[in-house]
C-alpha positions in Angstrom: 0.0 0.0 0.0 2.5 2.4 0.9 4.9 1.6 -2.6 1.5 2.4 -4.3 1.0 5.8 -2.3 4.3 6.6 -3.2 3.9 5.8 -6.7 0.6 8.1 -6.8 2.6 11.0 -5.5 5.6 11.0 -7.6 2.7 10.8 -10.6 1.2 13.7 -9.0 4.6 15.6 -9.3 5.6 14.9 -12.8 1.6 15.8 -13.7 2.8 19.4 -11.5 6.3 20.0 -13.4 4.5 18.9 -17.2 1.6 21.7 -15.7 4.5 24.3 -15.4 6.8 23.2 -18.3 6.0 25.4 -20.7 5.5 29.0 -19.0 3.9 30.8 -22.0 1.2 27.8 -22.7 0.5 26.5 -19.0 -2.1 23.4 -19.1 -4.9 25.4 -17.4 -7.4 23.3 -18.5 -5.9 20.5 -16.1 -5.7 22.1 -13.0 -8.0 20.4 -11.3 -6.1 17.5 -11.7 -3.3 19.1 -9.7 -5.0 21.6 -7.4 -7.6 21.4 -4.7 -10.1 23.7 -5.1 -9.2 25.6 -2.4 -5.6 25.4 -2.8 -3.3 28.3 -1.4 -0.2 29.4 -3.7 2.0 32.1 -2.3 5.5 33.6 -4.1 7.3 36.2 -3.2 4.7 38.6 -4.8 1.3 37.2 -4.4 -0.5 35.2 -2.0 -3.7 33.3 -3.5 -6.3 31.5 -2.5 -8.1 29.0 -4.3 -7.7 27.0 -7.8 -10.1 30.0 -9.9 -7.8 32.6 -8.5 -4.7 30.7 -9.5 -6.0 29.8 -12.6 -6.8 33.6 -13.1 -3.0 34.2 -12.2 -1.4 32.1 -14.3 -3.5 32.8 -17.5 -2.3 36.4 -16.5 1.3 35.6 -16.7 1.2 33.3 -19.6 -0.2 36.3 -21.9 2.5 39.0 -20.3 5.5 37.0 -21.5 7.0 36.4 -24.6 8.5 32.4 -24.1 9.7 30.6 -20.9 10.1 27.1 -19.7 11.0 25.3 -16.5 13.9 23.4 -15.9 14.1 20.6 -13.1 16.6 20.0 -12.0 16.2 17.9 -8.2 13.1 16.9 -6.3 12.6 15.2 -2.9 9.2 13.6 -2.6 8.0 12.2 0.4 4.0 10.7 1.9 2.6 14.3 1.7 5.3 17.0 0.3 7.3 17.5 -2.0 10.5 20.3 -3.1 11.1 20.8 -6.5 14.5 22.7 -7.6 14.1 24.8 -10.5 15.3 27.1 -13.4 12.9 29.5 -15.1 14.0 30.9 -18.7 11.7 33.4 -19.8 11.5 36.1 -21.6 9.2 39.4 -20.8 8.7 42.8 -23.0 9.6 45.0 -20.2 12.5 43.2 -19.3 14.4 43.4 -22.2 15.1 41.6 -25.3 17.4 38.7 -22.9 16.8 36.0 -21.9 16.1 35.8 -17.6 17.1 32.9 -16.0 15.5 32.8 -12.6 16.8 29.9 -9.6 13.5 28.8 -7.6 12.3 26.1 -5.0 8.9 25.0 -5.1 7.6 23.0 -1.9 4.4 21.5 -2.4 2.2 19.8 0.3 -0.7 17.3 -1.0 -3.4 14.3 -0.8 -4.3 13.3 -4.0 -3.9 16.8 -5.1 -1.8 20.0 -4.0 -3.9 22.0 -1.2 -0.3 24.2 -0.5 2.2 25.8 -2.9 5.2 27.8 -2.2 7.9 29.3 -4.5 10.8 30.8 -3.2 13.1 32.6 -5.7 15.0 36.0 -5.8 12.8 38.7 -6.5 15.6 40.8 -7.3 17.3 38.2 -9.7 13.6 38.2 -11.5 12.9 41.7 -11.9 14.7 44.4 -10.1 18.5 43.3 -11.9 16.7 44.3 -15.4 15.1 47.1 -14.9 16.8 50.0 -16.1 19.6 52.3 -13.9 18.0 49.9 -10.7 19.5 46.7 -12.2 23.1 48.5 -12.1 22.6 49.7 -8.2 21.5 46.4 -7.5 24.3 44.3 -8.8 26.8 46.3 -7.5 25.1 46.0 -4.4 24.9 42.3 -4.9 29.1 42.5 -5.9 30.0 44.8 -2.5 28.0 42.0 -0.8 30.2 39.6 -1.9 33.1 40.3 -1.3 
């Protein structure tokens, strides 16, 4: 029984990261095969709270940008959560004509489907790096930081 839980969530997780692949063409129409219906989603900018306001979100987000993707690159799945390690490459009109590579976690919690999900990335990396004369304070802020 418990091989077959197990089994069931790591499904569950590769259905999550195929959801989330492709940034510019999310597979809305299957999030209620992922999500709870009163599923809460926070990242460092928003904090939602159920699957039509996520769903709302995302079909936001898809439209603003130009491409992205996801890339995996680790997990750790357990009986009821799961953390997902993650590059997003995307590409947004008022960011530039570059490419953005963004480093994230995701921790999802779950049973059957994901009632909780977290990203944690750096807002800065994401956004305030490419926005004109604040991306140059910031990285040399970043740069003084480090040494």
């Amino acid at each position: 029984m418990a091989d077959s839980k197990m089994d069931a969530n790591y499904l569950l997780i590769e259905r999550f990261k195929a959801f989330y692949h492709d940034v510019k063409h999310p597979q809305l129409d299957k999030i209620s095969e992922i999500y709870t219906e009163n599923v809460v989603f926070k990242d460092p900018v928003h904090e939602l709270r159920g699957a039509e306001s996520l769903h709302a979100y995302l079909s936001d987000m898809s439209v603003n940008v130009q491409s992205g993707r996801f890339e995996y690159l680790d997990q750790v799945v357990s009986e009821d959560t799961a953390y997902i390690k993650w590059n997003m490459h995307f590409k947004h009109p008022k960011l530039g004509k570059e490419t953005i590579t963004v480093r994230g976690v995701s921790q999802v919690q779950f049973n059957g489907r994901i009632y909780f999900h977290e990203d944690v990335y750096d807002l800065g990396q994401l956004i305030y790096e490419h926005v004109p004369l604040l991306g140059s304070v910031v990285r040399k802020l970043k740069k003084r930081l480090a040494v």
